[in-house]
Backbone bond lengths (Angstrom), bond angles and torsions (degrees), N, CA, C in turn:
res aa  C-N    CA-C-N  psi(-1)  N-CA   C-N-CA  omega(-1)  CA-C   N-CA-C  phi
1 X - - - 1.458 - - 1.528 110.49 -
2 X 1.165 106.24 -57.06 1.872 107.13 166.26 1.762 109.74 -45.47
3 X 0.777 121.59 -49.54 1.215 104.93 171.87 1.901 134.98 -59.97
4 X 1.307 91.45 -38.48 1.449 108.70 169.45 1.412 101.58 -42.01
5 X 1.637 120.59 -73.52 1.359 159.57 -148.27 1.900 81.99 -64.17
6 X 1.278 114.58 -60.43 1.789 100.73 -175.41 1.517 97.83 -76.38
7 X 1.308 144.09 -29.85 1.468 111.03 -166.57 1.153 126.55 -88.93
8 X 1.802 100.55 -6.68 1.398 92.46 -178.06 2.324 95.89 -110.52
9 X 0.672 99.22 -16.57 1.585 104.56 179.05 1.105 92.91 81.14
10 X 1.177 127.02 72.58 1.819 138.52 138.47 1.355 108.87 -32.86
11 X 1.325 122.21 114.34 1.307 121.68 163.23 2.000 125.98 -85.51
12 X 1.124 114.83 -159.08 1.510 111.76 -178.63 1.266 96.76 -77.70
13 X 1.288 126.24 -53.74 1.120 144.73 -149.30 2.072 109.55 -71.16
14 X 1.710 99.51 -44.81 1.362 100.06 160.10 1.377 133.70 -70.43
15 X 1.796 103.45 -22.87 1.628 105.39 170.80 0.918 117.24 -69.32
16 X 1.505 122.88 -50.91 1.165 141.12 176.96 1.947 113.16 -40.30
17 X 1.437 108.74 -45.25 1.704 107.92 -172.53 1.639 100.98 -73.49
18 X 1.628 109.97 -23.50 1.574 106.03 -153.82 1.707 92.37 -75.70
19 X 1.553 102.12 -40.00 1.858 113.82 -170.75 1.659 90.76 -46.30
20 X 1.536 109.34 -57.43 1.417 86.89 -164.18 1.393 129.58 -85.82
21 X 1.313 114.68 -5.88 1.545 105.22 154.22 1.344 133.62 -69.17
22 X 2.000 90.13 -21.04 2.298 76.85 177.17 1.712 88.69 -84.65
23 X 0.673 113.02 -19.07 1.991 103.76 165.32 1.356 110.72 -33.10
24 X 1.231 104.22 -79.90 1.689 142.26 173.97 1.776 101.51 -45.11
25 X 0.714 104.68 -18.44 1.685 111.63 -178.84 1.555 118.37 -82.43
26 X 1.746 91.88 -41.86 1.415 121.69 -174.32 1.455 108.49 -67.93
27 X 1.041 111.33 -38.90 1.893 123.43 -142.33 1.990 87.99 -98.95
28 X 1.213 113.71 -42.44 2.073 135.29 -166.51 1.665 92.22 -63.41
29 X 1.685 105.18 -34.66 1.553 105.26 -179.27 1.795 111.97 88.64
30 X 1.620 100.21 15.13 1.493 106.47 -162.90 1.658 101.18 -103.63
31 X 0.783 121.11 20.71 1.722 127.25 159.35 1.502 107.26 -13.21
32 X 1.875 85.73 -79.75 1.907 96.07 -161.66 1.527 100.68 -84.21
33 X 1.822 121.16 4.65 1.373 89.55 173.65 1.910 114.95 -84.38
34 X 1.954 98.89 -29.21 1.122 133.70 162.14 1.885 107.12 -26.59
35 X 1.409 105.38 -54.27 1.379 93.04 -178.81 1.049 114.49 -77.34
36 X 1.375 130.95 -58.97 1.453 158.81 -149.82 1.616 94.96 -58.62
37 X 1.466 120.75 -28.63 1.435 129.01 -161.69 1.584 96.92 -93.26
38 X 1.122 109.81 -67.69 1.558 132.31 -153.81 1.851 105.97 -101.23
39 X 1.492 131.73 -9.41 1.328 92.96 175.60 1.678 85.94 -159.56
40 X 1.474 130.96 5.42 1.301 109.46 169.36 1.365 108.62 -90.76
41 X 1.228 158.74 -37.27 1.224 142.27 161.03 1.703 116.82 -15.75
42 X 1.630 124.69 -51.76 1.183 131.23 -174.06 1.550 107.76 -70.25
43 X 1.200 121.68 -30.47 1.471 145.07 -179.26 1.818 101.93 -62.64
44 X 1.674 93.02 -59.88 1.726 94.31 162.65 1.444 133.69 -45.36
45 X 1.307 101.48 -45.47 1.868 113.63 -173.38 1.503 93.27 -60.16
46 X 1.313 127.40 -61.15 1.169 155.23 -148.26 1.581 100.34 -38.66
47 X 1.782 94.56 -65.36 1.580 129.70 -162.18 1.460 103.37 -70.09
48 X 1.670 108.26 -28.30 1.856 107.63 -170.87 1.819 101.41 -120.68
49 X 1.510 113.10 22.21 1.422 94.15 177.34 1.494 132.12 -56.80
50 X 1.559 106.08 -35.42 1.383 119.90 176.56 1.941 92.14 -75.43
51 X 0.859 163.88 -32.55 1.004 143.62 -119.44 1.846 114.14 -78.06
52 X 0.702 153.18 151.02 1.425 129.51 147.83 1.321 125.66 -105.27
53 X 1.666 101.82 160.07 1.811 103.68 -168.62 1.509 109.86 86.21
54 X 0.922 121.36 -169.05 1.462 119.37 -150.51 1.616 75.82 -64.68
55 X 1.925 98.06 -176.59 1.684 124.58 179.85 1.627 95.05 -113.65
56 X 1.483 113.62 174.85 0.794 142.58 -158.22 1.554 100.46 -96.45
57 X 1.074 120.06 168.01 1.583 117.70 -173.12 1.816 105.50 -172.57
58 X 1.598 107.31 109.34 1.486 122.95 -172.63 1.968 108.11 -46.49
59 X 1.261 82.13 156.45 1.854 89.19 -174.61 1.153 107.99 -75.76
60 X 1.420 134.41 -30.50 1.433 143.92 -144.59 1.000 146.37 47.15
61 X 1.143 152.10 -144.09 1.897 136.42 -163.95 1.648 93.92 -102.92
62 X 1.339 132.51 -9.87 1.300 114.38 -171.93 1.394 110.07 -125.39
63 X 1.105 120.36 40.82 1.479 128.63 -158.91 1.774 94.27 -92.49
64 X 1.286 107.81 149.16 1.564 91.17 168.34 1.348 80.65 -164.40
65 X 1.775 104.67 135.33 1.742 128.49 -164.88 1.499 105.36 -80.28
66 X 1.496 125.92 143.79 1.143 120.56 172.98 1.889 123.64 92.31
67 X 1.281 94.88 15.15 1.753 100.57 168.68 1.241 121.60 -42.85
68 X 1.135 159.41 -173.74 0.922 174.96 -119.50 1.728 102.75 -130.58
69 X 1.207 113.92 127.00 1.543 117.32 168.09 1.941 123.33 -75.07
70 X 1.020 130.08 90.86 1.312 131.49 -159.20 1.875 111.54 -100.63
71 X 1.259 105.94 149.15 1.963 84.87 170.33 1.616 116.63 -81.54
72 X 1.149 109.91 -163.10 1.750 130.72 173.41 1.053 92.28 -38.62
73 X 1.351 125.76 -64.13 1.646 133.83 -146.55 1.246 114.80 -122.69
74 X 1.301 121.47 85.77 1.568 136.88 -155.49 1.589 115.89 -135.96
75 X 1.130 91.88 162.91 2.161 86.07 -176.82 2.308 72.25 -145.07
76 X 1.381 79.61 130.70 1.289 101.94 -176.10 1.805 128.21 -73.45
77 X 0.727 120.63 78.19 1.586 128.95 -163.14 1.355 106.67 19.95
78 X 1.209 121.78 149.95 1.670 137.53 -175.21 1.596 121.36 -149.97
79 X 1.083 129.99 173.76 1.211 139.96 142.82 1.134 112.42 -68.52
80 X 2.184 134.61 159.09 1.001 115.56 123.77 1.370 147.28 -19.85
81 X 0.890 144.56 119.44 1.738 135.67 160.14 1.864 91.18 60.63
82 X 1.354 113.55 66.78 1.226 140.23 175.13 1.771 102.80 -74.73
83 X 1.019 133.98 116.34 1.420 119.90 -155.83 1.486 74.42 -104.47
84 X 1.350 120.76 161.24 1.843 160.55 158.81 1.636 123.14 117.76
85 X 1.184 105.86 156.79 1.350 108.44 -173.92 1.566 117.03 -54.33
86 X 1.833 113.47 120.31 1.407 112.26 -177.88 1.513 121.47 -63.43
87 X 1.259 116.81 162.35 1.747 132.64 -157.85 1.290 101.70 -144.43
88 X 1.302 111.92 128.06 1.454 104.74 169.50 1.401 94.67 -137.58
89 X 1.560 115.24 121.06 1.474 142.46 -166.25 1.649 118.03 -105.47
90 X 1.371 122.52 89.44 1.084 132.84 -138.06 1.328 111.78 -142.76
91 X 1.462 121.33 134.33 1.403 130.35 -165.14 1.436 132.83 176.07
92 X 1.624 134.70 -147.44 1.174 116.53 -166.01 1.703 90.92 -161.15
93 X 1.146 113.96 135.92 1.518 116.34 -166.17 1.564 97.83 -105.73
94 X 1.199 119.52 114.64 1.948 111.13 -177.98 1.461 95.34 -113.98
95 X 1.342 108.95 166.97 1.485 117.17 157.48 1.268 105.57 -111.84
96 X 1.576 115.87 163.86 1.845 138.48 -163.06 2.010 93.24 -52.04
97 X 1.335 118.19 -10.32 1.447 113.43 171.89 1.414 121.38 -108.45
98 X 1.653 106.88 10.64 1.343 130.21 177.67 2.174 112.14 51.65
99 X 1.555 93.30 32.51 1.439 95.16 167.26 1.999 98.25 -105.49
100 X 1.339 89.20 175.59 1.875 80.34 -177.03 1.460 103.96 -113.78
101 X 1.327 97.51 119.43 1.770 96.99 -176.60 1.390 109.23 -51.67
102 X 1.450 105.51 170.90 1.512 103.14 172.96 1.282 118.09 -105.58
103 X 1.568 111.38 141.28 1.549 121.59 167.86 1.406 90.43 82.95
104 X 1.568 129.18 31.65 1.689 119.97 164.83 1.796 106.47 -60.30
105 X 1.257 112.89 143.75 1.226 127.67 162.81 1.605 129.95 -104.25
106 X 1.001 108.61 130.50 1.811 105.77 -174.33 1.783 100.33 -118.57
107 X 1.288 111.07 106.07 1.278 113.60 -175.70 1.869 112.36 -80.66
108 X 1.347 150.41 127.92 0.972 151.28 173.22 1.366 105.23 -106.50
109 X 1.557 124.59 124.42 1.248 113.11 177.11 1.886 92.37 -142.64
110 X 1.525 117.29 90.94 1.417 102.24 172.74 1.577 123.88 -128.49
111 X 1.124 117.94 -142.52 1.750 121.17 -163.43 1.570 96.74 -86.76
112 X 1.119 113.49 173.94 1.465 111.88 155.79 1.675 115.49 -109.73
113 X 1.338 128.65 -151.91 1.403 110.85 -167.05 1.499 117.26 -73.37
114 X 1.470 105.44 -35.42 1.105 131.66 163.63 2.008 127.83 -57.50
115 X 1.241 108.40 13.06 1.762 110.96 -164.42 1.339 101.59 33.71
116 X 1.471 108.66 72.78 1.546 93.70 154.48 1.251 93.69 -158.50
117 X 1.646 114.09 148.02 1.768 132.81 169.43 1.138 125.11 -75.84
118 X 1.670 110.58 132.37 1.525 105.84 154.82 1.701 113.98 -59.27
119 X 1.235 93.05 144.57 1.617 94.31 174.18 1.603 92.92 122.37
120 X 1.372 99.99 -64.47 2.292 115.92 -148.17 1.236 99.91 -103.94
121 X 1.621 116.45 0.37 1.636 105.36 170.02 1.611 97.57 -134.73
122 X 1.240 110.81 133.90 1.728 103.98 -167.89 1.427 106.77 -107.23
123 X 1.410 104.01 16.63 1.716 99.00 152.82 1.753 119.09 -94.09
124 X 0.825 116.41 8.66 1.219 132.46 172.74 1.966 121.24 -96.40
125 X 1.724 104.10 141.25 2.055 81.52 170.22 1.028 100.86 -84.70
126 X 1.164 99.35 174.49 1.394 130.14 179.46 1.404 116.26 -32.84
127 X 1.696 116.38 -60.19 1.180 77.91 -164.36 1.793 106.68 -128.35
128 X 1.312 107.22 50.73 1.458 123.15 -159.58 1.671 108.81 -84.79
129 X 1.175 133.34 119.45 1.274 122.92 -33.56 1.263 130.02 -94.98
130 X 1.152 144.11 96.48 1.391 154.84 170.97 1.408 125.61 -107.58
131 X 1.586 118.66 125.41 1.988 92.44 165.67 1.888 87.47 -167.37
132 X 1.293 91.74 151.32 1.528 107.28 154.78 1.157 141.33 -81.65
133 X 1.479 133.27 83.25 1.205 150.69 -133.22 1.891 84.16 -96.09
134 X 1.148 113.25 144.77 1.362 136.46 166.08 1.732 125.29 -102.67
135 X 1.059 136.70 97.12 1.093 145.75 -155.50 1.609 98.90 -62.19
136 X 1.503 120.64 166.40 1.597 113.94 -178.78 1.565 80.39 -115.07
137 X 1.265 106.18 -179.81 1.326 140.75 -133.85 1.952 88.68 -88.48
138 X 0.836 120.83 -3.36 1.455 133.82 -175.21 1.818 103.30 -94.26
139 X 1.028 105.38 -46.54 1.877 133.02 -154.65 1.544 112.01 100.67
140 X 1.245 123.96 3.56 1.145 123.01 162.13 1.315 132.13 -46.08
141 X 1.503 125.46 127.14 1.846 131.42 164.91 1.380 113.31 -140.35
142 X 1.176 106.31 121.36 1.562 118.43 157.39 1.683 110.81 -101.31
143 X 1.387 107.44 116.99 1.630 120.83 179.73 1.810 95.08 -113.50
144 X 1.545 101.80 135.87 0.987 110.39 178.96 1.753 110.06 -112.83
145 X 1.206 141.79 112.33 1.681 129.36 -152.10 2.030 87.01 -152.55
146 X 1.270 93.81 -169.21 1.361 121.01 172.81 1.615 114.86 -119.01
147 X 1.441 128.10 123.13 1.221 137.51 -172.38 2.142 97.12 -56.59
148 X 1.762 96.52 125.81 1.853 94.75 -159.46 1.834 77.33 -77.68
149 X 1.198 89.56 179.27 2.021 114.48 168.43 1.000 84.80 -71.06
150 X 1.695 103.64 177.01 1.629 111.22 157.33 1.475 95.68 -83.95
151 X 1.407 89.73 161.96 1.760 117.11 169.63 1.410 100.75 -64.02
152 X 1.358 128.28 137.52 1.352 138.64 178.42 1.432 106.48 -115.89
153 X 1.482 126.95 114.70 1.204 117.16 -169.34 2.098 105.21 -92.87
154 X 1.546 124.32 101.30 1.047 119.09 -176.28 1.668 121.71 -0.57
155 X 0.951 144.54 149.22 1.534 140.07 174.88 1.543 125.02 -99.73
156 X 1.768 92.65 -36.60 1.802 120.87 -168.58 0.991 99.46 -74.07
157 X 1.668 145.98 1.75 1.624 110.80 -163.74 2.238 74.82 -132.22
158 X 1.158 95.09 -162.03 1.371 122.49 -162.05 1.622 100.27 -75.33
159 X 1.634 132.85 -42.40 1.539 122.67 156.97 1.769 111.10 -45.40
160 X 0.960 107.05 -56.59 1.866 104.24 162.64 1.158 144.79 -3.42
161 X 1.641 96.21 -71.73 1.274 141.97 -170.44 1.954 90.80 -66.44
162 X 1.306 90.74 -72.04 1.694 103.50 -166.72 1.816 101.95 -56.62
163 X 1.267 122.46 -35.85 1.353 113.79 158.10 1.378 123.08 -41.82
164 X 1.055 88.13 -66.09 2.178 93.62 -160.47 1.961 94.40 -62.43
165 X 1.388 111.82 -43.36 1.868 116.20 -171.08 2.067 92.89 -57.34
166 X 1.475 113.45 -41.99 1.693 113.69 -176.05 1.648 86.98 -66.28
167 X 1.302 148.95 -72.79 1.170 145.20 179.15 2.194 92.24 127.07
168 X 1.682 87.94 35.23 1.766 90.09 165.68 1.398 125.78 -105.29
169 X 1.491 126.14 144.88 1.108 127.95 -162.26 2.281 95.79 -79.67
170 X 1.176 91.36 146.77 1.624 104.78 -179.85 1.553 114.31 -64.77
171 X 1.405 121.89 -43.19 0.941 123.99 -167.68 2.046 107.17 -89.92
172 X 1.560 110.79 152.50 1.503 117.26 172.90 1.524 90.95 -140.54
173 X 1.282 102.02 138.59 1.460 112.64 153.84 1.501 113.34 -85.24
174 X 1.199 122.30 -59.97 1.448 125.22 149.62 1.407 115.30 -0.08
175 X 1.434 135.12 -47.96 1.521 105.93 -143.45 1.573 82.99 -153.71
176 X 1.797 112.25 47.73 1.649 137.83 171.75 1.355 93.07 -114.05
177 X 1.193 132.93 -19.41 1.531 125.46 -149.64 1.918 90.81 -144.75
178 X 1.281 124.89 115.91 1.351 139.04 141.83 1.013 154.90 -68.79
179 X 1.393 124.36 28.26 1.206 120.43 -141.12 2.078 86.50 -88.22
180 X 1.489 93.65 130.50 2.045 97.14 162.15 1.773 111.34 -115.78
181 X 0.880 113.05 -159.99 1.855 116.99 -176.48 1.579 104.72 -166.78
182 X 1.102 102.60 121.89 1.414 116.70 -176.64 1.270 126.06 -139.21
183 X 1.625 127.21 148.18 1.421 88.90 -162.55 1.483 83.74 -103.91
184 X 1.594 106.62 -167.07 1.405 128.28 -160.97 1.865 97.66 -58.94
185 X 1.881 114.45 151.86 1.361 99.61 -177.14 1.611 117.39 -89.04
């Protein structure tokens, strides 16, 4: 941070606005959206640079551990008459020797049509739509779900603010939908 502060010549006036937005940051309650948005992704690269085979990819603010255990060929918990356009999310889990480990897991945890979570909206069940799909003996999964909204990152509180001042749009489709792969623990 001292360095920042000499290369760019931070004045009173810029310390002063930054103090009060991580203030404003504090008080909005946007901490973990603050990170999750703006600096754990880099944290990811960081942790999987050496890695090989696909990279790693953050859970995000609505992640919640322990979904539902599902097979290969699953349609991911729903409502009745679940309104949005259907998705079927489908693929093959290899390892860096392109055999498929066993018992890989592909966790799906996303929005419903409406951007909103099981868990953080309590008109919703529990665990709609989320589940831990189990790969078959191939690395094969067929997930059957509803295409989520994009993630809308709030506007009104202090993450907002720092959006619209960066000149970034609020919404990601990208980072509505989680899917990671792991193999068995």
């Amino acid at each position: 941070m001292h360095d920042i502060i000499r290369r760019h010549e931070v004045t009173y006036a810029e310390y002063d606005a930054l103090k009060s937005w991580l203030i404003q940051v504090g008080e909005d309650g946007e901490w973990p959206l603050f990170l999750d948005v703006w600096l754990e992704h880099v944290v990811e690269e960081v942790a999987n640079a050496s890695r090989e085979g696909s990279k790693g990819t953050i859970e995000g603010p609505y992640y919640v551990p322990n979904s539902p255990v599902l097979p290969a060929e699953s349609a991911l918990p729903k409502r009745d008459g679940e309104a949005g356009t259907a998705l079927l999310f489908q693929g093959r889990v290899r390892s860096v020797d392109g055999t498929p480990p066993p018992g890989a897991t592909i966790e799906m945890s996303q929005a419903d049509n409406d951007g909103l979570y099981s868990q953080f909206d309590p008109g919703l069940p529990e665990w709609n739509p989320r589940g831990t799909v189990v790969a078959d003996d191939r690395g094969g999964f067929r997930i059957r779900t509803i295409q989520p909204t994009p993630y809308r990152i709030p506007t009104d509180g202090a993450c907002g603010k720092l959006i619209s001042a960066a000149g970034r749009h609020a919404t990601s489709r990208v980072a509505s939908t989680w899917p990671t792969t792991s193999p068995p623990p």
